[in-house]
PABAVEX-798631 format. One record per residue (C-alpha): x, y, z. Coordinates in steps of 0.001 Angstrom, whole numbers, plus 500000, padded with zeros to 6 digits. Example, Ala and Ser with C-alpha at 12.3 -4.5 7.8 and 13.67 -1.06 7.14 Angstrom:
# residues 2
512300495500507800513670498940507140
//
This chain:
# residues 54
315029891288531564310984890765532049311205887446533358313614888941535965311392892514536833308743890636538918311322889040540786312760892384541612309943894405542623308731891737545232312234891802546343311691895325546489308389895352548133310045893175550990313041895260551437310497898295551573308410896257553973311451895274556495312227898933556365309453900224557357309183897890560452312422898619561511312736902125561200310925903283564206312947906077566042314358905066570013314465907776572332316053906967575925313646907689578469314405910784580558316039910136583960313605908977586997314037910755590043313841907865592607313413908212596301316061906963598048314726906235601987316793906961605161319516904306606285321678903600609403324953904597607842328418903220609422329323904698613034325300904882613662325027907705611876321458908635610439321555908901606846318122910925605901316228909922602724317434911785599567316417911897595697318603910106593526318404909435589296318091906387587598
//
């Protein structure tokens, strides 16, 4: 069993390692209110510039 305990605890000290790089928290970004500008829509008809989300 000793000449297998340093083995483990650097195996250990990796795993740890790993985990803490990894265990950062993602959050989606709120939505992004883009402006949308004004188009000629089909018929000619003036479509005026609006808001939209992303």
């Amino acid at each position: 069993m000793r000449r297998y305990l340093p083995k483990l605890l650097i195996a250990l000290a990796v795993f740890g390692g790993v985990l803490m790089q990894t265990g950062c928290i993602v959050v989606a970004p709120r939505p992004a209110r883009v402006w949308v500008p004004g188009y000629w829509g089909p018929g000619h008809v003036w479509v005026g510039g609006y808001y939209r989300y992303r």
